[in-house]
N, C-alpha and C positions, 0 to 999 in steps of 0.2 A: 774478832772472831765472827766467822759468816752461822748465821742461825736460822735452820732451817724448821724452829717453831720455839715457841717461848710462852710456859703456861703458868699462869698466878694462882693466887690461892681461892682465889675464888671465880675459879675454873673458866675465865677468859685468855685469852691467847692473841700473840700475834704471832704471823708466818713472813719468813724472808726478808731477815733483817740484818745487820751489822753491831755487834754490841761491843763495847770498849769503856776503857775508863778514863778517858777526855772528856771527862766536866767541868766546868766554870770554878772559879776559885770562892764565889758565892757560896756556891751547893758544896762545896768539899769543904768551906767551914762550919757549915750546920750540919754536913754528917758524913762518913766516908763509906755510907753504905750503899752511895747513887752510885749507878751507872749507865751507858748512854747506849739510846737505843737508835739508828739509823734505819729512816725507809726512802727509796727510790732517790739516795742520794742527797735529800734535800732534810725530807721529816723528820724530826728530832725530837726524840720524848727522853725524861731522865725521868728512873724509875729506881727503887728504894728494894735491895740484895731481899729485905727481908718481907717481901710480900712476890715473890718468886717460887712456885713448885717446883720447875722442870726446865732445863735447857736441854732442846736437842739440836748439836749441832750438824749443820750439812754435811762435816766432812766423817760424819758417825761411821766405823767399820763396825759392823758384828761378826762375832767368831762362834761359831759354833761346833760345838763336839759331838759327832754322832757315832762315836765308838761305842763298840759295848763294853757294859759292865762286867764285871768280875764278881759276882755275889760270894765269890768263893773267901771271904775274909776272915 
């Protein structure tokens, strides 16, 4: 999944990345909580589900509803 920012808990980030769950058979026997983070192709960090805030991904649509309300209920 293409990720167009990626924020931890203690409000660091990285931007434009590749995140997937192709981890080493190492890491996926000490915990299936890694998952793999790609930069420019090459960069490779494995980082831990549970010290992650926020994924937002590139292909994010927002919908939004600008009709009016009905107060009449």
């Amino acid at each position: 999944m293409e990720i167009k920012k990626i924020i931890f808990l203690d409000d660091s980030y990285f931007e434009d990345c590749v995140l997937s769950n192709d981890i080493p058979k190492e890491i996926a026997e000490v915990s299936s909580s890694f998952v793999k983070l790609t930069f420019d192709k090459s960069t490779i960090k494995y980082v831990n589900l549970d010290y992650i805030q926020l994924i937002i991904p590139k292909n994010l649509k927002v919908i939004s509803s600008r009709g009016k309300k009905d107060d009449n209920d």
